[in-house]
N, C-alpha and C positions, 0 to 999 in steps of 0.2 A: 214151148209154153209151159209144158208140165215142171221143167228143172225150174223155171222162174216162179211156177205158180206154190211151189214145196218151198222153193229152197229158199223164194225170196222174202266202234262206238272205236323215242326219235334216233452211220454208217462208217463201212471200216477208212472208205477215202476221206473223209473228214477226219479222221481221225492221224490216217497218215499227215494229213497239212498242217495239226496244228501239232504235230510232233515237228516235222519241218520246222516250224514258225519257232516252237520254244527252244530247237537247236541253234537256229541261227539268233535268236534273241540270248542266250547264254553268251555269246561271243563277244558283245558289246554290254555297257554298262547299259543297264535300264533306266530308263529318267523314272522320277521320284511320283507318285501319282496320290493327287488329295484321298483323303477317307471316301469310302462308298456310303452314298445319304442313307440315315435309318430308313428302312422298312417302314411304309406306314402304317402305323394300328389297323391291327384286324377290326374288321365292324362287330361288333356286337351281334350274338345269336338273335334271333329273330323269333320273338317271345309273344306271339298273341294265343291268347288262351281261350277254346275254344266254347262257345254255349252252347246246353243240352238243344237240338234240332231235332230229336227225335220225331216226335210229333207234327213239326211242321215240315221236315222233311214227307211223311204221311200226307201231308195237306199239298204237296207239292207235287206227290204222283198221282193224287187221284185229281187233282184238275186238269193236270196233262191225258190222262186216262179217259176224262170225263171230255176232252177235246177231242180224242180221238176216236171215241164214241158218239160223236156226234152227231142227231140223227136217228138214231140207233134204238128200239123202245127194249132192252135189255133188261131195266132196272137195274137200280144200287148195288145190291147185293154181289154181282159181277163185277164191278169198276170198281168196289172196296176191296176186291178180292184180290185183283190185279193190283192196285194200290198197293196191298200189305206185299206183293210178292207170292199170291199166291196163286200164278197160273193152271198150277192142275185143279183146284176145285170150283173156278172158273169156268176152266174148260169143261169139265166133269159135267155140272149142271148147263151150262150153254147147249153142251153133246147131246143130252135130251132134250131140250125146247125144240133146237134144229131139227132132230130126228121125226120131232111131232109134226113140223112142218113150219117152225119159223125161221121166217127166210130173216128177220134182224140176226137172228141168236146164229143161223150159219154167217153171216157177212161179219159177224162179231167175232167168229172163229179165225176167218179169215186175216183177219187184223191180227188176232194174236200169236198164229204164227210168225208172221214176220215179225211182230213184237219180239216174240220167242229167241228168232232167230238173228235179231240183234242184239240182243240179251247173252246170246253163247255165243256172240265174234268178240263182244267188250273184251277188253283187257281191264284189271281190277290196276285201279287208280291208287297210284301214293299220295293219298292227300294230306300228308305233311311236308314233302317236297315240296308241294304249292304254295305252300305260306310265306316264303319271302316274295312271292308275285301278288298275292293278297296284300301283303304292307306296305307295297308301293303304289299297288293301283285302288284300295278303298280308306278313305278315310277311319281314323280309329275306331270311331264310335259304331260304325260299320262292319269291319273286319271280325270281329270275333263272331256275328254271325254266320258270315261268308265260311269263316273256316268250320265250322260248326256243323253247316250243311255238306261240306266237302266231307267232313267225316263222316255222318249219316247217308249219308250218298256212296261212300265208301263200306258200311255197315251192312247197306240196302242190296245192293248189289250180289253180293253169293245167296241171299235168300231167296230173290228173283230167278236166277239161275236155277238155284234147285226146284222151284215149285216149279220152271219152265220146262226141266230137265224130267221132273213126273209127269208133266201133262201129257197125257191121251189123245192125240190127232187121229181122230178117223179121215186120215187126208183123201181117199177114195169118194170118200162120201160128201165130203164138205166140198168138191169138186165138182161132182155130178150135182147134188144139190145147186149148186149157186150156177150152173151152165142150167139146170130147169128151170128154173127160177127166171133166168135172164130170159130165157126162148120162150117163157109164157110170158113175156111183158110186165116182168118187175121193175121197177126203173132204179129202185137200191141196187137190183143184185147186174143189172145190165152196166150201170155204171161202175161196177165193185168189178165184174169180171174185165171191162176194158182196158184195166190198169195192167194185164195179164196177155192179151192179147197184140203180137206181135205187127202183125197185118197192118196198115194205116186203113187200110179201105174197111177191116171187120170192127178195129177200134172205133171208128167214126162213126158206125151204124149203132154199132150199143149205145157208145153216146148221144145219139139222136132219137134211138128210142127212147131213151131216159128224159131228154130236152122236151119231144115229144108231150110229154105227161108233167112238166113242167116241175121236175128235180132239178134243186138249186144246184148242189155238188156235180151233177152232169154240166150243166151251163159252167160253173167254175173252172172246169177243168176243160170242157171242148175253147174256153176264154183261153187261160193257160196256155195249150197247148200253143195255140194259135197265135197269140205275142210271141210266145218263145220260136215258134216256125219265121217270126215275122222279124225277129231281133236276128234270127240267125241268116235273114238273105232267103229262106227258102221259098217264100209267098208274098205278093203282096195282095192275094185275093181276096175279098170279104174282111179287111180290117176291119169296117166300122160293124161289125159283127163283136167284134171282142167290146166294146163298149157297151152294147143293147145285153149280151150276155151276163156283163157282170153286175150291170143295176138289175138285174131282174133277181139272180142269184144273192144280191146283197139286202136285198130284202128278208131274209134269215141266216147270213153267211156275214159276220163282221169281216172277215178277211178277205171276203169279195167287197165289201164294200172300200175296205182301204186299198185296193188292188184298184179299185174303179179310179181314185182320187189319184194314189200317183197317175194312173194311168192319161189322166185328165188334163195332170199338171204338167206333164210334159210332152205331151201331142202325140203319144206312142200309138193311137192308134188309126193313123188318119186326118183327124181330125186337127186344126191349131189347139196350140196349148191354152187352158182355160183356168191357170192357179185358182185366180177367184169362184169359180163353180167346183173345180173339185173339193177346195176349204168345207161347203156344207157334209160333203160325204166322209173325209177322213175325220173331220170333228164328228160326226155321228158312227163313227168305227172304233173312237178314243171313248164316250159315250157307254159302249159296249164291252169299256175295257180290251179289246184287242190287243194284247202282248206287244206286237212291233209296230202300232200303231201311235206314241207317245213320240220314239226315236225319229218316225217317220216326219212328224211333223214338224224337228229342227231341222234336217236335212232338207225337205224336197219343198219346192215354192209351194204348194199348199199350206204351209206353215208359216210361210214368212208373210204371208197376208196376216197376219195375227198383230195384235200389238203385243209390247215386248212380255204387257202386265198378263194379258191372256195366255200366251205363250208357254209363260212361267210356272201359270196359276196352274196348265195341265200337265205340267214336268209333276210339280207338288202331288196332283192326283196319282199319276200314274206310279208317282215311287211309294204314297201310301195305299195303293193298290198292289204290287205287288210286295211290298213288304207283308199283306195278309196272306200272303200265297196264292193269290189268284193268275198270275200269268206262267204258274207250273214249273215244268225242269230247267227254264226258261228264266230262273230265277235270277244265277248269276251273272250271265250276259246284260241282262236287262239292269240289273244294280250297279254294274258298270257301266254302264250309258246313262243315269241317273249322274252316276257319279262324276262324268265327267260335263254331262249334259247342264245342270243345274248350275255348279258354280260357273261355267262359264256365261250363260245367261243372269248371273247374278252380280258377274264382276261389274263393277265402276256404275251402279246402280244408285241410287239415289234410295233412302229409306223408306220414305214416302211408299216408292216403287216396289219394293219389297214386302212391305207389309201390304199394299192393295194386292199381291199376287197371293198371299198368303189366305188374306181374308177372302179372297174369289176362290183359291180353292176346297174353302172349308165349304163355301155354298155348292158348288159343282159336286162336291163330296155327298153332302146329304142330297143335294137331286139326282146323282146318277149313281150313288156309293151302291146300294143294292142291285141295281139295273145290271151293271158289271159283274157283282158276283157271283149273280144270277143265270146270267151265260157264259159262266167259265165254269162254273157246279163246285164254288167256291163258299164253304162255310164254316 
Protein backbone atom coordinates (compact mmCIF):
# COMPACT_ATOMS: atom_id res chain seq x y z
CA UNK A 1 0.00 0.00 0.00
CA UNK A 2 2.81 2.31 0.86
CA UNK A 3 4.89 1.80 -2.66
CA UNK A 4 1.27 2.70 -4.18
CA UNK A 5 0.41 5.40 -1.74
CA UNK A 6 4.38 7.25 -2.66
CA UNK A 7 4.91 6.19 -5.81
CA UNK A 8 1.47 6.43 -7.33
CA UNK A 9 1.89 10.65 -19.95
CA UNK A 10 6.40 4.48 -30.36
CA UNK A 11 20.91 -10.16 -46.22
CA UNK A 12 23.99 -11.86 -47.63
CA UNK A 13 21.51 -14.75 -49.25
CA UNK A 14 19.59 -12.38 -51.24
CA UNK A 15 22.25 -11.04 -52.31
CA UNK A 16 23.82 -14.24 -53.49
CA UNK A 17 20.35 -14.89 -55.74
CA UNK A 18 20.24 -11.87 -57.24
CA UNK A 19 24.05 -12.22 -58.34
CA UNK A 20 22.62 -15.58 -59.60
CA UNK A 21 19.72 -14.00 -61.31
CA UNK A 22 22.12 -11.13 -63.21
CA UNK A 23 24.63 -14.11 -64.19
CA UNK A 24 22.27 -16.10 -65.74
CA UNK A 25 20.31 -12.84 -67.29
CA UNK A 26 23.79 -11.75 -69.03
CA UNK A 27 23.65 -14.90 -71.01
CA UNK A 28 20.50 -14.13 -72.99
CA UNK A 29 19.55 -10.91 -74.51
CA UNK A 30 17.36 -8.95 -72.24
CA UNK A 31 13.96 -7.74 -73.61
CA UNK A 32 13.67 -3.93 -74.03
CA UNK A 33 11.62 -2.51 -70.83
CA UNK A 34 9.29 0.92 -71.16
CA UNK A 35 10.75 3.96 -68.94
CA UNK A 36 10.08 3.72 -65.13
CA UNK A 37 6.78 6.34 -64.40
CA UNK A 38 8.10 9.70 -62.77
CA UNK A 39 8.12 9.69 -59.10
CA UNK A 40 5.14 11.52 -57.88
CA UNK A 41 5.61 15.15 -56.48
CA UNK A 42 6.62 15.36 -53.10
CA UNK A 43 3.60 16.95 -51.13
CA UNK A 44 4.36 20.07 -49.89
CA UNK A 45 5.89 20.95 -46.16
CA UNK A 46 3.15 21.22 -43.92
CA UNK A 47 3.04 25.04 -42.99
CA UNK A 48 0.47 25.92 -40.21
CA UNK A 49 1.62 28.64 -38.24
CA UNK A 50 1.20 28.62 -34.97
CA UNK A 51 -0.89 31.22 -32.33
CA UNK A 52 0.40 32.70 -29.31
CA UNK A 53 -1.61 30.09 -26.59
CA UNK A 54 0.27 31.14 -23.83
CA UNK A 55 -2.29 32.30 -21.90
CA UNK A 56 -4.92 29.98 -22.77
CA UNK A 57 -2.75 27.42 -22.43
CA UNK A 58 -2.79 28.91 -18.57
CA UNK A 59 -6.53 28.74 -18.70
CA UNK A 60 -6.50 25.24 -19.63
CA UNK A 61 -4.41 23.88 -16.63
CA UNK A 62 -6.16 25.64 -14.13
CA UNK A 63 -9.51 24.23 -15.10
CA UNK A 64 -8.11 20.85 -15.31
CA UNK A 65 -6.66 21.69 -11.76
CA UNK A 66 -9.67 23.35 -10.78
CA UNK A 67 -11.44 19.73 -11.70
CA UNK A 68 -9.20 17.92 -9.89
CA UNK A 69 -9.66 19.96 -6.91
CA UNK A 70 -12.93 19.42 -6.65
CA UNK A 71 -14.47 19.59 -3.56
CA UNK A 72 -11.54 20.52 -2.08
CA UNK A 73 -11.91 24.29 0.05
CA UNK A 74 -8.07 25.05 -0.72
CA UNK A 75 -8.61 28.21 -2.32
CA UNK A 76 -7.05 29.85 -5.56
CA UNK A 77 -4.04 30.61 -4.71
CA UNK A 78 -2.98 26.74 -4.87
CA UNK A 79 -4.76 25.70 -8.15
CA UNK A 80 -3.10 28.99 -9.82
CA UNK A 81 0.02 27.76 -8.52
CA UNK A 82 -0.13 24.37 -9.89
CA UNK A 83 -1.70 25.96 -12.96
CA UNK A 84 1.71 28.18 -13.67
CA UNK A 85 3.69 24.94 -12.87
CA UNK A 86 4.44 25.78 -9.67
CA UNK A 87 4.25 22.59 -7.53
CA UNK A 88 6.66 23.46 -4.71
CA UNK A 89 5.01 26.70 -3.60
CA UNK A 90 1.88 24.94 -3.55
CA UNK A 91 2.90 22.44 -1.87
CA UNK A 92 4.93 24.61 0.45
CA UNK A 93 1.82 26.45 1.65
CA UNK A 94 -0.66 23.37 1.51
CA UNK A 95 2.40 21.64 4.01
CA UNK A 96 1.27 24.22 6.66
CA UNK A 97 -2.58 24.35 6.38
CA UNK A 98 -2.29 20.35 6.63
CA UNK A 99 0.16 20.56 9.34
CA UNK A 100 -2.49 22.99 11.27
CA UNK A 101 -4.97 20.30 10.90
CA UNK A 102 -6.62 20.69 7.47
CA UNK A 103 -7.70 17.62 6.37
CA UNK A 104 -8.60 19.43 2.46
CA UNK A 105 -5.07 20.94 2.25
CA UNK A 106 -3.59 17.22 3.15
CA UNK A 107 -6.07 15.27 0.69
CA UNK A 108 -4.78 18.26 -1.83
CA UNK A 109 -1.25 17.04 -1.13
CA UNK A 110 -2.21 13.80 -1.83
CA UNK A 111 -3.35 14.56 -5.35
CA UNK A 112 -0.29 16.29 -6.01
CA UNK A 113 1.73 13.85 -5.69
CA UNK A 114 0.53 11.68 -8.09
CA UNK A 115 0.08 14.87 -10.14
CA UNK A 116 3.98 15.05 -9.47
CA UNK A 117 4.48 11.93 -10.41
CA UNK A 118 3.16 11.93 -13.70
CA UNK A 119 4.66 14.95 -14.46
CA UNK A 120 8.27 13.16 -14.03
CA UNK A 121 7.11 9.75 -16.12
CA UNK A 122 5.96 12.34 -19.23
CA UNK A 123 8.22 12.25 -21.93
CA UNK A 124 8.67 15.89 -23.45
CA UNK A 125 6.50 16.02 -26.69
CA UNK A 126 7.75 17.09 -30.43
CA UNK A 127 5.02 19.21 -31.00
CA UNK A 128 6.01 19.87 -34.46
CA UNK A 129 6.08 16.46 -35.45
CA UNK A 130 2.31 16.70 -34.81
CA UNK A 131 1.42 19.07 -37.20
CA UNK A 132 0.98 17.12 -40.34
CA UNK A 133 -1.73 14.99 -37.95
CA UNK A 134 -3.19 18.62 -37.08
CA UNK A 135 -3.65 19.42 -41.03
CA UNK A 136 -5.43 16.37 -41.70
CA UNK A 137 -7.74 16.13 -38.85
CA UNK A 138 -8.69 19.99 -38.01
CA UNK A 139 -9.99 22.19 -40.24
CA UNK A 140 -7.91 25.50 -41.24
CA UNK A 141 -9.41 27.91 -39.28
CA UNK A 142 -8.88 25.50 -36.49
CA UNK A 143 -5.48 24.22 -36.72
CA UNK A 144 -3.21 27.00 -36.01
CA UNK A 145 -4.81 26.99 -32.63
CA UNK A 146 -4.37 23.42 -32.02
CA UNK A 147 -0.76 23.80 -32.90
CA UNK A 148 -0.42 26.70 -30.76
CA UNK A 149 -1.48 24.89 -27.69
CA UNK A 150 0.69 21.81 -28.65
CA UNK A 151 3.49 24.34 -28.35
CA UNK A 152 2.56 25.76 -24.94
CA UNK A 153 1.85 22.44 -23.82
CA UNK A 154 5.25 21.69 -24.92
CA UNK A 155 6.75 25.08 -23.22
CA UNK A 156 4.59 24.17 -20.04
CA UNK A 157 5.81 21.01 -19.30
CA UNK A 158 9.77 21.41 -18.00
CA UNK A 159 8.44 24.11 -15.90
CA UNK A 160 5.91 21.77 -14.20
CA UNK A 161 8.56 19.28 -13.87
CA UNK A 162 10.83 21.65 -12.10
CA UNK A 163 8.50 23.17 -9.49
CA UNK A 164 7.48 19.30 -9.17
CA UNK A 165 10.90 18.28 -8.88
CA UNK A 166 11.42 21.32 -5.72
CA UNK A 167 8.51 20.37 -4.10
CA UNK A 168 8.75 19.14 -0.40
CA UNK A 169 6.55 16.04 0.41
CA UNK A 170 6.35 15.37 4.00
CA UNK A 171 5.24 11.85 2.63
CA UNK A 172 5.28 10.49 6.31
CA UNK A 173 3.10 12.95 7.51
CA UNK A 174 0.60 13.35 4.75
CA UNK A 175 0.01 9.50 5.40
CA UNK A 176 -0.54 9.33 8.96
CA UNK A 177 -2.55 12.50 8.61
CA UNK A 178 -5.09 11.33 5.91
CA UNK A 179 -5.21 7.38 7.84
CA UNK A 180 -6.38 9.94 11.14
CA UNK A 181 -8.37 11.71 9.44
CA UNK A 182 -10.23 8.58 7.72
CA UNK A 183 -10.35 6.58 11.48
CA UNK A 184 -12.00 9.74 12.88
CA UNK A 185 -14.71 9.72 10.36
CA UNK A 186 -13.83 12.09 7.72
CA UNK A 187 -15.57 11.11 4.57
CA UNK A 188 -13.05 13.34 2.28
CA UNK A 189 -10.05 11.75 3.73
CA UNK A 190 -11.91 7.95 4.12
CA UNK A 191 -12.79 8.02 0.49
CA UNK A 192 -9.21 9.74 -0.58
CA UNK A 193 -7.45 6.85 1.41
CA UNK A 194 -9.71 3.96 -0.35
CA UNK A 195 -8.15 4.61 -3.61
CA UNK A 196 -4.90 3.22 -1.81
CA UNK A 197 -6.17 0.48 -0.12
CA UNK A 198 -5.69 -2.88 -1.48
CA UNK A 199 -8.17 -5.15 0.55
CA UNK A 200 -11.60 -5.17 -1.33
CA UNK A 201 -13.25 -5.74 2.12
CA UNK A 202 -11.05 -2.42 3.87
CA UNK A 203 -11.71 -0.52 0.50
CA UNK A 204 -15.46 -0.97 0.76
CA UNK A 205 -15.67 0.07 4.43
CA UNK A 206 -13.92 3.63 3.87
CA UNK A 207 -16.32 3.92 1.17
CA UNK A 208 -19.20 3.23 3.20
CA UNK A 209 -18.21 5.29 5.74
CA UNK A 210 -17.99 8.13 3.38
CA UNK A 211 -21.51 7.00 1.63
CA UNK A 212 -22.48 6.98 5.31
CA UNK A 213 -22.22 10.80 5.67
CA UNK A 214 -23.56 11.11 2.29
CA UNK A 215 -20.17 12.16 0.20
CA UNK A 216 -21.00 12.40 -3.35
CA UNK A 217 -17.28 11.21 -4.76
CA UNK A 218 -17.67 8.00 -2.22
CA UNK A 219 -21.14 6.98 -3.91
CA UNK A 220 -19.38 7.91 -7.48
CA UNK A 221 -16.85 5.62 -7.04
CA UNK A 222 -18.43 2.57 -4.66
CA UNK A 223 -21.08 3.20 -8.45
CA UNK A 224 -17.82 2.89 -10.52
CA UNK A 225 -16.51 0.27 -8.99
CA UNK A 226 -19.32 -1.85 -9.08
CA UNK A 227 -20.41 -1.44 -12.96
CA UNK A 228 -16.91 -2.17 -13.72
CA UNK A 229 -17.09 -5.44 -11.26
CA UNK A 230 -20.44 -5.97 -13.16
CA UNK A 231 -19.06 -5.48 -16.96
CA UNK A 232 -16.33 -7.55 -15.92
CA UNK A 233 -18.44 -10.96 -14.98
CA UNK A 234 -17.40 -10.63 -11.28
CA UNK A 235 -21.10 -9.75 -9.49
CA UNK A 236 -24.22 -9.47 -10.39
CA UNK A 237 -25.13 -8.45 -6.59
CA UNK A 238 -26.75 -5.19 -5.83
CA UNK A 239 -26.81 -3.67 -9.47
CA UNK A 240 -29.56 -1.64 -8.99
CA UNK A 241 -27.40 -0.06 -6.35
CA UNK A 242 -25.02 1.61 -9.07
CA UNK A 243 -28.16 3.58 -10.27
CA UNK A 244 -29.58 4.84 -6.60
CA UNK A 245 -25.81 5.86 -6.23
CA UNK A 246 -25.08 7.86 -9.09
CA UNK A 247 -28.37 10.08 -8.93
CA UNK A 248 -27.56 10.90 -5.55
CA UNK A 249 -23.93 11.67 -6.38
CA UNK A 250 -25.05 13.63 -9.40
CA UNK A 251 -26.67 16.05 -7.54
CA UNK A 252 -23.05 17.91 -7.26
CA UNK A 253 -20.92 15.56 -9.54
CA UNK A 254 -21.87 16.49 -13.48
CA UNK A 255 -19.88 13.28 -14.34
CA UNK A 256 -22.02 11.12 -12.13
CA UNK A 257 -24.65 12.61 -13.52
CA UNK A 258 -23.71 11.73 -17.19
CA UNK A 259 -22.47 8.32 -15.97
CA UNK A 260 -26.21 7.90 -14.67
CA UNK A 261 -27.62 8.73 -18.32
CA UNK A 262 -25.53 6.39 -20.34
CA UNK A 263 -26.05 4.16 -17.64
CA UNK A 264 -29.78 4.36 -18.11
CA UNK A 265 -29.52 4.33 -21.75
CA UNK A 266 -28.47 1.16 -21.95
CA UNK A 267 -29.81 -1.12 -19.10
CA UNK A 268 -26.29 -1.60 -17.68
CA UNK A 269 -27.50 -1.70 -14.47
CA UNK A 270 -30.35 -4.12 -14.10
CA UNK A 271 -32.70 -2.34 -14.88
CA UNK A 272 -34.38 -2.17 -18.97
CA UNK A 273 -32.94 0.35 -21.12
CA UNK A 274 -34.80 3.82 -20.50
CA UNK A 275 -32.96 6.34 -23.50
CA UNK A 276 -35.99 8.55 -22.91
CA UNK A 277 -35.34 9.14 -19.11
CA UNK A 278 -31.79 9.19 -19.15
CA UNK A 279 -31.97 12.23 -22.12
CA UNK A 280 -33.27 14.66 -18.91
CA UNK A 281 -29.84 13.69 -16.99
CA UNK A 282 -27.10 13.82 -19.68
CA UNK A 283 -28.88 17.11 -20.99
CA UNK A 284 -28.48 18.40 -17.40
CA UNK A 285 -24.63 17.13 -17.45
CA UNK A 286 -24.11 19.18 -20.95
CA UNK A 287 -25.96 22.04 -18.93
CA UNK A 288 -22.96 21.78 -16.42
CA UNK A 289 -20.63 21.93 -19.22
CA UNK A 290 -19.24 18.42 -18.63
CA UNK A 291 -16.25 17.91 -20.99
CA UNK A 292 -17.27 14.26 -22.41
CA UNK A 293 -20.79 15.02 -21.99
CA UNK A 294 -21.47 16.79 -25.67
CA UNK A 295 -19.49 13.54 -27.48
CA UNK A 296 -21.69 11.49 -25.47
CA UNK A 297 -24.78 12.67 -26.60
CA UNK A 298 -24.07 11.66 -30.49
CA UNK A 299 -22.99 8.37 -29.64
CA UNK A 300 -25.19 6.78 -27.02
CA UNK A 301 -29.33 6.60 -27.40
CA UNK A 302 -29.81 9.41 -24.94
CA UNK A 303 -28.84 11.59 -27.63
CA UNK A 304 -30.59 10.37 -30.39
CA UNK A 305 -33.89 11.21 -28.67
CA UNK A 306 -32.99 14.77 -29.51
CA UNK A 307 -34.15 16.27 -32.69
CA UNK A 308 -31.43 16.79 -35.23
CA UNK A 309 -32.03 20.83 -34.59
CA UNK A 310 -31.34 20.38 -30.62
CA UNK A 311 -28.69 17.97 -31.16
CA UNK A 312 -26.80 20.32 -33.17
CA UNK A 313 -27.72 23.44 -31.20
CA UNK A 314 -25.60 21.50 -28.22
CA UNK A 315 -22.44 20.43 -30.55
CA UNK A 316 -22.45 24.53 -31.25
CA UNK A 317 -22.44 25.05 -27.22
CA UNK A 318 -20.11 22.72 -26.38
CA UNK A 319 -17.42 23.67 -29.14
CA UNK A 320 -17.92 27.41 -27.92
CA UNK A 321 -17.47 26.15 -24.60
CA UNK A 322 -14.50 24.66 -24.91
CA UNK A 323 -12.94 26.89 -27.17
CA UNK A 324 -13.04 29.36 -23.75
CA UNK A 325 -11.03 26.77 -22.17
CA UNK A 326 -13.41 25.33 -20.03
CA UNK A 327 -13.26 21.54 -20.52
CA UNK A 328 -9.20 21.90 -19.67
CA UNK A 329 -6.14 19.58 -21.08
CA UNK A 330 -9.01 17.94 -22.54
CA UNK A 331 -8.84 20.55 -25.09
CA UNK A 332 -7.65 18.78 -28.08
CA UNK A 333 -9.48 15.58 -27.93
CA UNK A 334 -12.52 17.34 -27.54
CA UNK A 335 -11.96 19.81 -30.64
CA UNK A 336 -11.57 16.81 -32.58
CA UNK A 337 -14.83 15.43 -31.80
CA UNK A 338 -16.22 18.78 -32.57
CA UNK A 339 -14.59 18.53 -35.53
CA UNK A 340 -15.65 15.55 -36.76
CA UNK A 341 -18.99 15.61 -34.81
CA UNK A 342 -20.54 18.97 -36.24
CA UNK A 343 -20.08 18.66 -40.01
CA UNK A 344 -21.33 15.30 -39.99
CA UNK A 345 -24.55 16.43 -38.15
CA UNK A 346 -24.57 19.17 -40.61
CA UNK A 347 -24.19 17.46 -43.87
CA UNK A 348 -27.23 17.31 -46.33
CA UNK A 349 -29.04 19.70 -43.84
CA UNK A 350 -31.32 22.01 -45.08
CA UNK A 351 -30.57 25.83 -44.22
CA UNK A 352 -33.43 26.41 -42.52
CA UNK A 353 -32.08 23.59 -40.10
CA UNK A 354 -28.84 25.12 -39.67
CA UNK A 355 -29.51 28.32 -38.82
CA UNK A 356 -32.56 27.16 -36.04
CA UNK A 357 -29.55 25.13 -34.62
CA UNK A 358 -27.49 28.08 -34.45
CA UNK A 359 -30.11 30.42 -33.16
CA UNK A 360 -31.00 27.65 -30.29
CA UNK A 361 -27.52 27.66 -29.37
CA UNK A 362 -27.01 31.22 -28.92
CA UNK A 363 -30.09 31.01 -26.25
CA UNK A 364 -28.74 27.70 -24.38
CA UNK A 365 -25.49 29.82 -24.49
CA UNK A 366 -26.81 32.82 -22.49
CA UNK A 367 -28.98 30.46 -20.27
CA UNK A 368 -26.49 28.02 -19.28
CA UNK A 369 -23.04 29.91 -20.80
CA UNK A 370 -22.04 31.03 -17.03
CA UNK A 371 -23.61 27.88 -15.32
CA UNK A 372 -20.63 25.89 -17.17
CA UNK A 373 -18.16 28.01 -16.41
CA UNK A 374 -18.91 28.15 -13.16
CA UNK A 375 -18.33 24.58 -12.50
CA UNK A 376 -15.39 23.94 -14.38
CA UNK A 377 -13.53 27.27 -12.41
CA UNK A 378 -13.42 28.66 -15.96
CA UNK A 379 -12.82 32.55 -16.40
Amino acid sequence: MNRSFHGTLRSAAIAAALLLIQSAASAIEKPKQAAPPEAPPEAPPVTIAPTDETQFQQTLQRVTTFRNFRGLSIGDEAIDQIARGEADKAVAGLSTLAAQGNRDANIALVRIQHLCNSVSQSRQQDWQAQLPQVAKQFPAERAGRVAGVLKAQAEFSPRAKQGCSQARFDFAGIESRLRASAEAGDPASAAELAQFVRDPAKREALLQTAISKNYAPAMYAAASNLLMAVQRGETTENVSKIRDLLKVAGRSMPKAKLDLANCMSLGCDGHPADARTALAFGTDAARDGEPTAFLSMVRMPWGRQMPRVQLLAWQYFGDQLNEAGCMGDAYIVTSLGFAQSIPMLEKGQPTQVLDAAKSQAETLWKDNGERAKKENGCR
